[in-house]
C-alpha positions, 0 to 999 in steps of 0.5 A: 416780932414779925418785923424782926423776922422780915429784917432777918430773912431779907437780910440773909437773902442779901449775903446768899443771893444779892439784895439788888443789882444796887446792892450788889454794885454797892457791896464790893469791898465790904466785909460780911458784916457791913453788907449784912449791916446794910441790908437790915437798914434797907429792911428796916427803912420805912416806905416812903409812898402810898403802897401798891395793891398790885398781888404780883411781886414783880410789880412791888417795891422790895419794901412793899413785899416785905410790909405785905408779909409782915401784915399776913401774906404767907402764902407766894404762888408760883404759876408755870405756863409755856411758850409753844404752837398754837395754831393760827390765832393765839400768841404762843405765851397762852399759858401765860397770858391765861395765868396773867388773869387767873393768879391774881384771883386767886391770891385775892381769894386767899386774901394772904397771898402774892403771885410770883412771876410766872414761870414761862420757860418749862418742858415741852418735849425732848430737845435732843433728840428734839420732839416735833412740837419744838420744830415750831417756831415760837416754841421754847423748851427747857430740859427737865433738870432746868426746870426743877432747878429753876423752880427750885431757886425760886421756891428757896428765894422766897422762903428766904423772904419770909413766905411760910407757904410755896405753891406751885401750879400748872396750866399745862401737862408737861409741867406737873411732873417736875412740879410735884418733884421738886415739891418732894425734894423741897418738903425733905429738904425743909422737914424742919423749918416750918415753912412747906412747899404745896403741888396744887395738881388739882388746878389742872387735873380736874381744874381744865375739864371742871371748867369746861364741864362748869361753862357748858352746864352752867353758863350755856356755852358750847362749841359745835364743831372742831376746826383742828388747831391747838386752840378752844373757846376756853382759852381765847375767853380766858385770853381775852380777859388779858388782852383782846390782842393776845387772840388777835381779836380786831384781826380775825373780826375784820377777816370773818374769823371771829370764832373758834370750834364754831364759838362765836367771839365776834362780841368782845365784851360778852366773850371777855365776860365769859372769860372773867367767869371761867378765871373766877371758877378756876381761882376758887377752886384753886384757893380751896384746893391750895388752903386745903393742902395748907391745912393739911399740916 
């Protein structure tokens, strides 16, 4: 049954958006009911290779995220970072880089979960008039009917797909409000369908400042002083777990700047550390919080 559901979803998100660019070079000149035809005999075609363990649905074959949602994996999430300033030494994706680590915990911690691709574009002020933050370069805004519109076409894909389950989470504050709106919207719109679309605000609020509280009390770990950029020790450890590169790590070591709010990171592998054991306290909480608003039926 499972099987027959995953043919008929990836089947009708060929005739509404396109099976591939393949696909979509593949259809012209033929009716409705050959494309349709078409798309159940890609759903239904048996995998070839040995599968990936990758959680990221970007990194898989269409045939290996439709096996994974015929074996269980219900639940997609949906991550939202930034692209924006901040200060001298971290690459303006933060957001996304921090999430890169985060989300495939999370979804591992589920254990029926996979990671949408991270949304990169999102608000980040008012771009007419346009909010100082955008006058930095590297900084890209989206207006807030773009985002929810995005956010919408990606949430109605992959219910399309066969996922019961939809989160949406944050890892910066400008990005909740259009969140929780087209959760709302998509809610009203699916009363019916037994599929649900869940705002996990909890990531973020408490989720940032659980996390600084939990690494000071717990791991020992503290900043001294305030150097003023749009920067900490949380988000470089968490950063690094990524990519070194990403906090210009051997840059800042060879210019004596290896620290941050008086946090030293001159020791790349006790600072990555740090970091796993922040993405690993974010990611259980967030699982708890998202089976928690799941159960919540």
């Amino acid at each position: 049954m499972k099987t027959l559901n995953i043919v008929a979803s990836l089947a009708a998100c060929a005739v509404v958006f396109g099976f591939t660019a393949e696909f979509a070079d593949a259809r012209q000149g033929m009716s409705a009911e050959q494309r349709m035809e078409r798309a159940q005999r890609l759903a239904a075609a048996e995998n070839p290779l040995q599968a990936s363990d990758s959680v990221w649905i970007e990194e898989l074959t269409y045939m290996e995220v439709r096996d994974r949602i015929a074996d269980g994996a219900s639940t997609a999430i949906v991550s939202t970072g930034g692209i924006e300033e901040n200060g001298p030494y971290l690459a303006t994706g933060k957001h996304n880089i921090i999430l890169e680590a985060i989300c495939p915990e999370i979804a591992r911690e589920l254990g029926n979960a996979l990671c949408a691709p991270i949304v990169r574009f999102v608000p980040e002020g008012d771009l007419n008039p346009s909010s100082d933050i955008l006058f930095t370069p590297g900084t890209f805004g989206v207006r807030d009917e773009t985002y929810v519109a995005l956010l919408d076409d990606i949430a109605t894909s992959l219910k399309l797909h066969g996922f019961k389950d939809i989160v949406f989470i944050g890892d910066s504050g400008g990005n909740q409000r259009g969140m929780k709106a087209v959760t709302d919207l998509l809610n009203e719109r699916w009363a019916d369908s037994g599929v649900r679309a869940h705002f996990i605000l909890e990531f973020y609020t408490p989720g940032w400042e659980d996390t600084e509280n939990y690494t000071q009390e717990v791991l020992g770990a503290r900043e001294t002083k305030r150097d003023g950029h749009h920067d900490d020790m949380w988000v470089t450890a968490m950063m690094m777990v990524t990519d070194p590169e990403s906090v210009r790590y051997e840059q800042r070591v060879e210019a004596g700047l290896a620290s941050i709010n008086g946090f030293d990171i001159s020791d790349l592998d006790e600072t990555i550390e740090l970091g796993k054991k922040m993405v690993a306290y974010r990611a259980t909480n967030a699982a708890t919080a998202i089976r928690k608003s799941i159960a919540a039926e």
